[in-house]
C-alpha positions as CSV (number, residue, x, y, z in Angstrom):
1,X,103.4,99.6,93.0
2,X,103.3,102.4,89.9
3,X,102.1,102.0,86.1
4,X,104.7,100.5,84.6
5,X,103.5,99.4,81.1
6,X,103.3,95.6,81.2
7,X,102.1,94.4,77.4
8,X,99.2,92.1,79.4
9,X,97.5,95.7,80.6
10,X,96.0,96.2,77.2
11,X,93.1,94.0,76.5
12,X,92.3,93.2,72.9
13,X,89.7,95.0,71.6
14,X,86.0,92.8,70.8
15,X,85.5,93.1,67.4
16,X,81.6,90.9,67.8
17,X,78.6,93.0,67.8
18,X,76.4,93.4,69.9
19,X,73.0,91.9,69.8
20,X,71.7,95.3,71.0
21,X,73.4,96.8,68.3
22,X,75.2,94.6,65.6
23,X,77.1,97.9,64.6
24,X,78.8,97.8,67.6
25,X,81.4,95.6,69.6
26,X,81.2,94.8,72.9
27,X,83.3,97.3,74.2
28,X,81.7,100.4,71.7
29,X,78.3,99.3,73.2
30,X,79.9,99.9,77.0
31,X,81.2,103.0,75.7
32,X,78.4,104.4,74.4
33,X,76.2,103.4,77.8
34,X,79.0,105.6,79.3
35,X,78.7,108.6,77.6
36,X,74.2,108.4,77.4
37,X,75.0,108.1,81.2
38,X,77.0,110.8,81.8
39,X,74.7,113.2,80.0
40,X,72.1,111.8,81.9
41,X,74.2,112.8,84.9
42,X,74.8,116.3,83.7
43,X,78.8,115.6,83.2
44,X,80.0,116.9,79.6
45,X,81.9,113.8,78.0
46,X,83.2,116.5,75.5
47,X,84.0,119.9,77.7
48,X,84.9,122.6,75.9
49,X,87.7,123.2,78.2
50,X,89.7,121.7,81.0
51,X,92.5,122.3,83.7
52,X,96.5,122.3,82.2
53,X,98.9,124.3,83.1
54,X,101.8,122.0,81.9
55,X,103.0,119.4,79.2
56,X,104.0,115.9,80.1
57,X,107.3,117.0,78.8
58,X,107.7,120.2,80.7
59,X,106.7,118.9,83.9
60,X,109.8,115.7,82.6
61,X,111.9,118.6,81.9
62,X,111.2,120.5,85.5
63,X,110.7,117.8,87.9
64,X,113.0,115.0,86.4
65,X,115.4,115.0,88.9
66,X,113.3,113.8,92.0
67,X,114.4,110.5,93.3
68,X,112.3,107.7,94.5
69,X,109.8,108.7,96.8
70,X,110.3,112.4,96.6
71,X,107.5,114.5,96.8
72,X,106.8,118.1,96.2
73,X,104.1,120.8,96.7
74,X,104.0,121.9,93.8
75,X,100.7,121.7,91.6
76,X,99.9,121.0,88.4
77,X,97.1,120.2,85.9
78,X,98.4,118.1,83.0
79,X,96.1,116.1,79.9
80,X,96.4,113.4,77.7
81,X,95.2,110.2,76.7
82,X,95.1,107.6,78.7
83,X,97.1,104.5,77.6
84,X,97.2,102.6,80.7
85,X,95.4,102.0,83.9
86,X,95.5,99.7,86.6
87,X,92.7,100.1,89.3
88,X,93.3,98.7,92.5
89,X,91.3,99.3,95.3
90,X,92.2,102.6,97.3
91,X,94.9,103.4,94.8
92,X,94.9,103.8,91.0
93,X,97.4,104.6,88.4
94,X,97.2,105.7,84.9
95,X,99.4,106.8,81.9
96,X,98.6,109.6,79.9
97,X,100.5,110.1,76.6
98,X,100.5,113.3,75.4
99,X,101.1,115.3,72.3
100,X,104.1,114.4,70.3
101,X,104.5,117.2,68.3
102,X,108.3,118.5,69.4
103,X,109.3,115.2,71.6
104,X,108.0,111.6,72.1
105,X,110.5,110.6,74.8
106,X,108.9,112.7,77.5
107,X,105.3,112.7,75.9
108,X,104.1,110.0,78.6
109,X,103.2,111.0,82.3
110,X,102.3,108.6,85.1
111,X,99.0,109.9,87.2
112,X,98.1,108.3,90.7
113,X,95.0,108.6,92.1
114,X,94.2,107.9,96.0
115,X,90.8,107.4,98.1
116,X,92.9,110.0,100.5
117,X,93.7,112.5,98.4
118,X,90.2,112.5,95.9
119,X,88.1,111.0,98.3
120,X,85.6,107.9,97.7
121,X,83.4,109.3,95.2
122,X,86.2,111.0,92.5
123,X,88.1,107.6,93.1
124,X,84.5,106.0,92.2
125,X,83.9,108.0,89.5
126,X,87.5,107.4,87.4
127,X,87.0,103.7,87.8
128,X,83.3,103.7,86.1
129,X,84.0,106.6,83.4
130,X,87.2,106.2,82.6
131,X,88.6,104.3,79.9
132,X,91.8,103.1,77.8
133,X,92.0,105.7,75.1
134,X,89.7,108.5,77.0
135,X,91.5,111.9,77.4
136,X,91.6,113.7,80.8
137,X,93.0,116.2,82.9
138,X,94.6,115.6,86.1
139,X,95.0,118.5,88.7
140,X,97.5,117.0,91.4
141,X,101.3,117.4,93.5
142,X,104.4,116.6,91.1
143,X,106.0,113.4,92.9
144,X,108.2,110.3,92.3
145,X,106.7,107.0,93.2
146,X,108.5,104.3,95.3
147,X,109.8,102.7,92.1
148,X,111.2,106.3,90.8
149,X,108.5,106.8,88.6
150,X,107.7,110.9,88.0
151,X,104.1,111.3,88.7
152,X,101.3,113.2,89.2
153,X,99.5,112.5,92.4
154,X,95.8,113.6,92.0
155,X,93.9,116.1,93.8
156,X,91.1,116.2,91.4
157,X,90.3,114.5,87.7
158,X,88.2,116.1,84.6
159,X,87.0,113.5,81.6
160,X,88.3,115.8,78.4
161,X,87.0,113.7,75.9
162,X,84.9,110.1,75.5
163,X,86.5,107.5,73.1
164,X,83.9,105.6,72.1
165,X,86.6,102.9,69.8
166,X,88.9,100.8,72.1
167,X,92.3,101.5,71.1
168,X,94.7,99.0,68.9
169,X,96.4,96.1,71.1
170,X,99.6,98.3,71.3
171,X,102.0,95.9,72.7
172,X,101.5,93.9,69.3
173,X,102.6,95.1,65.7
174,X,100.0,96.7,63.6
175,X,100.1,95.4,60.2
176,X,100.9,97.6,57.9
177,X,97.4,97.7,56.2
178,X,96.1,98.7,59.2
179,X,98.7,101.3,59.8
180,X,98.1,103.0,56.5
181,X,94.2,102.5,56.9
182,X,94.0,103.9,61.0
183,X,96.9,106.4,60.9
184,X,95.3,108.0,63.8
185,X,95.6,104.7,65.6
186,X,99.1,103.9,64.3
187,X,100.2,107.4,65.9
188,X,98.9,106.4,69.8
189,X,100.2,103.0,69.4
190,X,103.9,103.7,67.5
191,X,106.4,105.4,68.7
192,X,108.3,104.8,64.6
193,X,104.7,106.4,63.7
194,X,105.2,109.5,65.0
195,X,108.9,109.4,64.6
196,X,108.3,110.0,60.3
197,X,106.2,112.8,61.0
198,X,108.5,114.5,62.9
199,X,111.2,113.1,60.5
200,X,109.6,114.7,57.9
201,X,108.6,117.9,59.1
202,X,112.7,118.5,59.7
203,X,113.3,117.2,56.4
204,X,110.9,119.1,54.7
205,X,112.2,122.7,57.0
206,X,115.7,121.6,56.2
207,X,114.9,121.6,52.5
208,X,113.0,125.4,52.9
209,X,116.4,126.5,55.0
210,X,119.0,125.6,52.6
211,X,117.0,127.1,49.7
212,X,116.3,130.3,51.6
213,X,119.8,130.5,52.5
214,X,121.0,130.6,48.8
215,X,117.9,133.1,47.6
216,X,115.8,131.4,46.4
217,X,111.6,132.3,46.4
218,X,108.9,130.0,47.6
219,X,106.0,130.3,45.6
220,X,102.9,128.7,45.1
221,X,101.4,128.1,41.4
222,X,98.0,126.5,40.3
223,X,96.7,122.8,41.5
224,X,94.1,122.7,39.3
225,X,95.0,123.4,35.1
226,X,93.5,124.5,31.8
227,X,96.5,122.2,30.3
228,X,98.6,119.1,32.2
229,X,102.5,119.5,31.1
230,X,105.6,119.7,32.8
231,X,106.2,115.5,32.6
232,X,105.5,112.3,31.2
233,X,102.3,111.2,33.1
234,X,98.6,110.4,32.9
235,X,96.8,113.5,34.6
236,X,93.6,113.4,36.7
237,X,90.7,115.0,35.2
238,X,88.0,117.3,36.4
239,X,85.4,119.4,35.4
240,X,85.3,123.3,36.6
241,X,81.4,124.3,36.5
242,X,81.7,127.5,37.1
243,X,83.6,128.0,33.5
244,X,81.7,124.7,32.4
245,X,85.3,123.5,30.8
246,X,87.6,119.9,31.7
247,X,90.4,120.6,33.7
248,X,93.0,118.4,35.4
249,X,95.2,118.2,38.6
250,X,99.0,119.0,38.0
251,X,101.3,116.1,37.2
252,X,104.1,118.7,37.7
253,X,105.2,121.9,39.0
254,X,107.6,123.1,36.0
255,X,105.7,125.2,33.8
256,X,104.0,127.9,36.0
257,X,107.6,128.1,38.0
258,X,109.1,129.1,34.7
259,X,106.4,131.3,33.9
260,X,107.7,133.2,37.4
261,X,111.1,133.1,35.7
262,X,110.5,134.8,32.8
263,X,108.9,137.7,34.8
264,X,112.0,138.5,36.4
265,X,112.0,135.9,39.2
266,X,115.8,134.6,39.5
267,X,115.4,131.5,42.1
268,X,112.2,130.0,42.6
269,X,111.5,126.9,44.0
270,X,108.2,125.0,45.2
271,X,107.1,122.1,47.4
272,X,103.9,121.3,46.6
273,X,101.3,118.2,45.7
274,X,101.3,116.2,42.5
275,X,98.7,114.2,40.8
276,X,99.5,111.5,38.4
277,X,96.8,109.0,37.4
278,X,99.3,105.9,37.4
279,X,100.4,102.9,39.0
280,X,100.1,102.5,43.3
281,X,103.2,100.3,44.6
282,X,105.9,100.5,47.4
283,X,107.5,103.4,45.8
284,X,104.9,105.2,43.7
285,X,101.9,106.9,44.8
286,X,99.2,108.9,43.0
287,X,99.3,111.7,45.1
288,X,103.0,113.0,46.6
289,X,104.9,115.3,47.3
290,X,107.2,117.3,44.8
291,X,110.3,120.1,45.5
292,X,110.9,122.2,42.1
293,X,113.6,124.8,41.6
294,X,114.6,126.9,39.2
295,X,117.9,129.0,38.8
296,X,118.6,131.4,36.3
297,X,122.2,131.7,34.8
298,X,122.5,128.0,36.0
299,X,123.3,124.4,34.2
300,X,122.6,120.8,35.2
301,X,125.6,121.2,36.8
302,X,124.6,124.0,38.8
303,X,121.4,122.5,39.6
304,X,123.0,119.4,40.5
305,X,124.7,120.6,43.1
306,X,122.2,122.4,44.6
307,X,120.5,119.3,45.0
308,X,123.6,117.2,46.6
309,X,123.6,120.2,49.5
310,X,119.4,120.0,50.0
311,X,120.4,116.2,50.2
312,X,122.9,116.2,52.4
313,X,121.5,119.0,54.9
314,X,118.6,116.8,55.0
315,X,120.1,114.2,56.0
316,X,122.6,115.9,58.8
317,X,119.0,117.5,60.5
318,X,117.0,114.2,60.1
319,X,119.5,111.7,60.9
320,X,122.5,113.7,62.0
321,X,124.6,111.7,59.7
322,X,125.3,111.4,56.1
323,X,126.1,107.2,55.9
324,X,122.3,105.1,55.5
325,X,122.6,101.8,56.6
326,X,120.5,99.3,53.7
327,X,120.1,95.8,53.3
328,X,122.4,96.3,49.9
329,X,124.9,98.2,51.8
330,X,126.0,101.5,53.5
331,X,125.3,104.6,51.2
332,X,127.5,107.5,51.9
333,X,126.2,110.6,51.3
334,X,129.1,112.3,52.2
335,X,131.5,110.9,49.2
336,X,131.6,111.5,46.1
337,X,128.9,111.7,43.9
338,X,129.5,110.2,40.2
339,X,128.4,111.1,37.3
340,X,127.6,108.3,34.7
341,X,126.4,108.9,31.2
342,X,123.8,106.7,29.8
343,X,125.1,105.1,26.4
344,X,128.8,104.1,27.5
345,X,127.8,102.4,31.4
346,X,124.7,100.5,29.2
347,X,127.3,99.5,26.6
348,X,129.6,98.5,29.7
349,X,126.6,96.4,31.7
350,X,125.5,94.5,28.4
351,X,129.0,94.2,27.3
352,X,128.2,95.6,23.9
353,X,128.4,99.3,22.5
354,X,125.5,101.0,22.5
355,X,125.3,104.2,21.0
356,X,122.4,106.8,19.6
357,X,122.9,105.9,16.1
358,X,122.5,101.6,17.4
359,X,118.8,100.5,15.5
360,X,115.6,99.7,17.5
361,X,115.9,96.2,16.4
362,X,119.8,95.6,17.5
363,X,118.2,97.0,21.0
364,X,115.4,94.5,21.1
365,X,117.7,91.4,20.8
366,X,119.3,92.7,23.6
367,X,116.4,93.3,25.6
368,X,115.4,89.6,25.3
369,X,118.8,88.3,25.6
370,X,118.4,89.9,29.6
371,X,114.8,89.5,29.9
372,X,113.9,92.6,30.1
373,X,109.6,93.0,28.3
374,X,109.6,95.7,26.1
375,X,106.8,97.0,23.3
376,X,107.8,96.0,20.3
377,X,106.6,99.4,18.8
378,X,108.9,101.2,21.0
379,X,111.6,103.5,19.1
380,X,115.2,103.0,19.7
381,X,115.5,105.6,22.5
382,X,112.6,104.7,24.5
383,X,114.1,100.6,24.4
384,X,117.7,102.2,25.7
385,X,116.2,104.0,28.3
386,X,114.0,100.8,29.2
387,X,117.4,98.5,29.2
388,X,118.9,101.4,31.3
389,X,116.0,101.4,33.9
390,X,116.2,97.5,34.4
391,X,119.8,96.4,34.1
392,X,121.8,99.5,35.6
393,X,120.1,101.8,38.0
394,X,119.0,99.0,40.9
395,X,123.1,98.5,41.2
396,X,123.7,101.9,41.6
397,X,124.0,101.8,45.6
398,X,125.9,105.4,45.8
399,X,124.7,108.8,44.8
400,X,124.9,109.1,40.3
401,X,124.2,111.6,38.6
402,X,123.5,109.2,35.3
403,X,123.5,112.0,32.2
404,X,123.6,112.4,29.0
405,X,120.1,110.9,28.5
406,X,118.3,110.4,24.8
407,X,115.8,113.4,24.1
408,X,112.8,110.9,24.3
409,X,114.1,111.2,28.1
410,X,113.2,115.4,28.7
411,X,111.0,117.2,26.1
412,X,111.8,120.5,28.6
413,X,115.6,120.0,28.6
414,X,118.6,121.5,26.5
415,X,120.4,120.1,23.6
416,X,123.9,118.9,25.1
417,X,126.2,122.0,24.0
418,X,128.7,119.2,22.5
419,X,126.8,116.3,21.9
420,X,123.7,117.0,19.6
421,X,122.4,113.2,20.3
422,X,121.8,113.7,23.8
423,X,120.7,116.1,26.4
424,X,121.9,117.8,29.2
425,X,119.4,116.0,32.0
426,X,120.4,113.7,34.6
427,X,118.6,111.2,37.3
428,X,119.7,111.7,40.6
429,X,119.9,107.4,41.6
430,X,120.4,106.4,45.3
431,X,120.2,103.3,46.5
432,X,119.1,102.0,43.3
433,X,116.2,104.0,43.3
434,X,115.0,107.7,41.5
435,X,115.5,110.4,43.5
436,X,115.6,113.5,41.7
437,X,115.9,114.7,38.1
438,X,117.4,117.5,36.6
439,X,118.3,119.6,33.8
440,X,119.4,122.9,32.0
441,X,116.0,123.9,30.4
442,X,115.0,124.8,26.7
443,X,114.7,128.3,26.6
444,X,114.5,128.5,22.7
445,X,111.0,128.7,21.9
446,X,111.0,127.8,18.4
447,X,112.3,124.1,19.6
448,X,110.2,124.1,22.7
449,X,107.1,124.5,20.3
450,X,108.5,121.5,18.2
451,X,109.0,119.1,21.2
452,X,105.1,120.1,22.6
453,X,103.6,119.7,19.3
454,X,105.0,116.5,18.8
455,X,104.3,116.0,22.2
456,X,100.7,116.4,21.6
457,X,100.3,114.7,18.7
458,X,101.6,111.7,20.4
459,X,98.1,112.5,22.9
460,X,96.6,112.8,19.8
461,X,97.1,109.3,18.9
462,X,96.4,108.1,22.0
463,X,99.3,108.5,24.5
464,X,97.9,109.0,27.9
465,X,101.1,110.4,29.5
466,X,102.3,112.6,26.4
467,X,102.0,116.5,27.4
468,X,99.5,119.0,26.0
469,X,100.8,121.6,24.3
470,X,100.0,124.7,26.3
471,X,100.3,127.6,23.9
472,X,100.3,130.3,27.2
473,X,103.5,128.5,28.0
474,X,105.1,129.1,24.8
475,X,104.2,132.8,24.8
476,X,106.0,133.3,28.0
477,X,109.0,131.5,26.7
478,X,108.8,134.1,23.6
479,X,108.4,136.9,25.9
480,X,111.8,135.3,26.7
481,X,113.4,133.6,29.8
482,X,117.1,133.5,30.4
483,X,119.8,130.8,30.9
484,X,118.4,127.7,34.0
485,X,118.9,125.0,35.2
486,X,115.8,123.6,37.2
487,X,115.7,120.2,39.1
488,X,113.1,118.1,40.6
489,X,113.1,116.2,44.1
490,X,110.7,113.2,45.4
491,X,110.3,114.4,49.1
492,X,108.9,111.0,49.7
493,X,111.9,109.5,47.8
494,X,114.0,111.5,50.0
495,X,111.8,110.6,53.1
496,X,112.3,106.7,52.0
497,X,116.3,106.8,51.3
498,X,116.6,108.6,55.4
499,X,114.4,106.3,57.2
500,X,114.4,102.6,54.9
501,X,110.7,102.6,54.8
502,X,108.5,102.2,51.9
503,X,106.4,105.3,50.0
504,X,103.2,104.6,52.3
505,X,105.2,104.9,55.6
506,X,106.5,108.2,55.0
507,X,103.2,109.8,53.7
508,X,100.7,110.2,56.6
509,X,97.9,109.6,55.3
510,X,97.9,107.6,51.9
511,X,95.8,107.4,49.5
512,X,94.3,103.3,49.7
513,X,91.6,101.4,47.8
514,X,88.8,101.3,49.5
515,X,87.5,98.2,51.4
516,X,85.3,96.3,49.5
C-alpha cells in the first residue's frame, strides 16, 4: 500500500466554532492544543531551521528511474507540506508538495514512515503532531514502493512549521471568489494556480528579452505624482505630508518615459503598476500591470511592429504556439495582422458612410437605431468612437491594428501626415478585446500645450478622467524631443488572451471589496 491521492483522504474542513472559543472551528481549536502542547514539551512548532539537502524535484530528477520495489542507500532530507497522510498502524505514508517555483510536475514527494525504521515513539509522535497542511522534513533512504511509487523511507522526521487553518477540500473546485480571496490557498490546492504564475513570470521575461534584444532601456519613473496625465482616467488621490501637498497614483507611464527621451534616451520602455480610480469587472482592474515603450525616429508603424514581435515571443515562451484556441474561434497569431481604419469599417458595419465631417446628431440616430446608450451631450467624435467600441471591435477575432482614430481618441498622438481629421494611433484588438494601443507622439509643443489646456479645462468643468496639464512636461517637450513612436501593452490583457482566463486569474493577488 503507498499514498496514492484518493479525493476521500481530504476531510472537509469544520467551519463551527468552538464553544471554547467561538473564533475558532473545530479543527483550529485541535490545532492550536497542538502547538500550546508542543511548547509545553519543549519541541519548536516554528524552527528556525531544519534538515534538506534536496528538492522533491531533484530527488524525481535523480532517482526517477527505480522500479517497483527498488531500494537505495542513499540518504536524503527533503521538506514540504504535507497534502496527504494515511496512518495505519506500523506503517504511515504522507505526501509533501513542495515549492513550485521552476516545476509543478515533480513538486510532490511520497514519504513512508515505519515502527522499524523510526521506532515506536517518532512513529507516535507524527501521528499526534502532524497534520494536513503542516510542513516538515523528512531525513530518510530514496526507494520505490511496491506500487512504483518514488519515496522517501524515513529514518527520522522534524515538524518545520504548525498550520493552525485546515487546508481547502482540494479534490473539489474552489470557487472563484474564494480563489481570488485565499490565493495562498488556491496555490496548495491548484495545480492551474500556480501554472499563471509561472505563466506569467515567462511572459513577463519574454517581454524584458525581446526588448533588450532590440536596445531598448528599462527604467523606472515616479508612482506617486505632482500631476496625473499620460491617459484618459480617473486618478487616485493622496496627500504627501511631508510637502503637505495632494498627490495622486499614476494612471500611466507616458510622460516621465518621454521626459527620458528628450534627455537623450533613444529606447526606453517600462513595466510597471498603474492606478485608475474606475470600474472593477472581468477585464478591468484598478490596479494592473502596464508595458510602455518609446522609440525615437520611429512611427505607429514602427511601434506596431514592435509590439506584434513582444506578442508573438510571448506567446511561443508561454504556450509554445502562436494559434489560442477561444470559444469564438482559433486566433492566429502567426498570420497576418490587419490594419482597419476607424471611419470606413464603421461606415461598412452600420451600412452607412460615416465620416469626420458626419454631425453629432446624424451619429445619435444611429446609435439608437443599434442600441447602443450614449450621452446625449457627447460630441460627434466621442459618439463614433462609442459606436466603434460596441458594434465593431467584439468581432474582431484576429489581431487589428484599427487606425486612423478621431483626435478625441489620443490627446499625446500625431496629426496623420495626410489626413488632418485623424491621427496616427491605433488599438491593438484580439479576440475582440483591447490589447495594446499605440502611436507616433506629438513632439510639437505649441500643439501639445493646446491639447493639455483643453484637456484641463475639460477637469475644470468637471471631467474626472480629463488630464492635468503638467507645465514640467511641456518644458521638456520645448527643450525638444525627436521623432517616436511609443505604444502601450495590458500585461494582464496579454496574460488573458494566452491562457482564456479572466483579469482576476491572471493577477495574483487582486484587489477585492471587502467582506461586509
Amino acid at each position: 500500500m503507498d499514498g496514492s491521492l484518493p479525493p476521500n483522504r481530504y476531510p472537509n474542513p469544520v467551519t463551527e466554532p468552538t464553544a471554547a472559543n467561538p473564533s475558532l472551528s473545530e479543527q483550529e481549536q485541535v490545532r492550536h492544543d497542538k502547538r500550546a502542547r508542543l511548547l509545553d514539551e519543549g519541541t519548536a512548532p516554528y524552527p528556525i531551521t531544519v534538515p534538506r539537502t534536496h528538492s522533491a524535484a531533484q530527488v524525481h530528477a535523480r532517482w526517477g528511474h527505480l522500479t517497483a520495489g527498488e531500494e537505495t542507500t542513499d540518504v536524503v532530507s527533503v521538506t514540504g507540506r504535507v497534502v496527504f497522510v494515511r496512518n495505519t498502524g506500523k506503517l504511515c505514508f504522507a505526501t509533501l508538495q513542495d515549492g513550485f517555483t521552476q516545476v509543478d510536475s515533480g513538486a510532490r514527494l511520497q514519504v513512508m514512515l515505519s515502527l522499524a525504521e523510526i521506532g515506536q515513539e517518532r512513529l507516535d509522535a507524527w501521528k499526534a503532531d502532524v497534520d494536513l497542511g503542516d510542513f516538515v522534513s523528512v531525513t530518510g533512504r530514496v526507494i520505490s514502493s511496491r506500487r512504483g511509487e518514488l519515496s522517501v523511507l524515513a529514518t527520522g522526521w522534524m515538524l518545520a512549521s504548525k498550520a493552525l487553518r485546515p487546508l481547502p477540500t482540494l479534490h473539489k473546485e474552489l470557487g472563484e471568489e474564494t480563489r481570488v480571496r485565499q490565493r495562498y490557498a488556491d496555490l496548495v490546492a491548484r495545480p492551474e494556480a500556480r501554472d499563471m504564475v509561472r505563466t506569467r513570470a515567462l511572459v513577463t521575461r519574454s517581454i524584458r528579452e525581446t526588448l533588450h534584444d532590440e536596445g531598448y532601456l528599462e527604467i523606472e519613473t515616479p508612482v506617486l505624482q505632482l500631476v496625473h496625465g499620460g491617459a484618459a482616467a480617473r486618478p487616485f488621490q493622496t496627500h504627501l505630508n511631508a510637502f503637505d501637498i495632494d498627490m495622486t497614483l499614476r494612471i500611466a507611464l507616458e510622460l516621465f518615459l518621454k521626459r527620458a527621451m528628450v534627455g537623450g534616451a533613444d529606447r526606453v520602455y517600462e513595466i510597471g503598476r498603474i492606478f485608475r480610480n474606475e470600474g472593477i469587472d472581468s477585464s478591468h482592474s484598478a490596479e494592473f500591470t502596464m508595458l510602455e515603450a518609446y522609440q525615437a525616429w520611429g512611427d505607429q508603424a514602427t511601434i506596431a511592429d514592435l509590439t506584434r514581435r513582444i506578442i508573438v515571443n510571448a506567446a511561443d515562451a508561454a504556450l509554445g504556439s502562436r494559434v489560442i484556441d477561444t470559444p469564438s474561434g482559433q486566433i492566429d497569431l502567426g498570420g497576418d495582422w490587419e490594419w482597419k481604419p476607424v471611419y470606413p469599417t464603421l461606415s461598412e458595419t452600420v451600412g452607412e458612410e460615416i465620416t469626420p465631417a458626419t454631425e453629432a446628431s446624424v451619429l445619435r440616430g444611429i446609435a439608437d437605431a443599434h442600441g447602443v446608450e450614449h450621452d446625449p451631450a457627447w460630441p460627434a467624435q466621442k459618439l463614433v468612437m462609442e459606436l466603434f467600441g460596441e458594434l465593431v471591435e467584439p468581432g474582431l477575432l484576429q489581431p487589428t491594428f484599427v487606425c486612423d482614430y478621431p483626435p478625441i481618441a489620443q490627446p499625446l498622438a500625431r496629426q496623420h501626415r495626410s489626413n488632418p481629421d485623424v491621427i496616427e494611433a491605433w488599438d491593438l484588438i484580439i479576440g475582440g478585446v483591447e490589447r495594446a494601443t499605440g502611436f507616433s507622439e506629438l513632439i510639437d509643443p505649441v500643439i501639445q500645450r493646446e491639447r493639455l489646456v483643453a484637456q484641463s479645462l475639460k477637469a475644470a468643468a468637471g471631467d474626472p478622467e480629463a488630464m492635468q496639464l503638467d507645465e514640467d512636461f511641456l518644458a521638456a517637450l520645448e527643450f525638444g524631443a525627436p521623432p517616436m513612436g511609443g505604444m502601450g501593452l495590458g500585461l494582464d490583457r496579454l496574460m488573458m488572451l494566452l491562457t482564456g482566463h479572466g483579469i482576476r486569474e491572471t493577477i495574483l493577488f487582486p484587489l477585492l471589496k471587502p467582506h461586509s
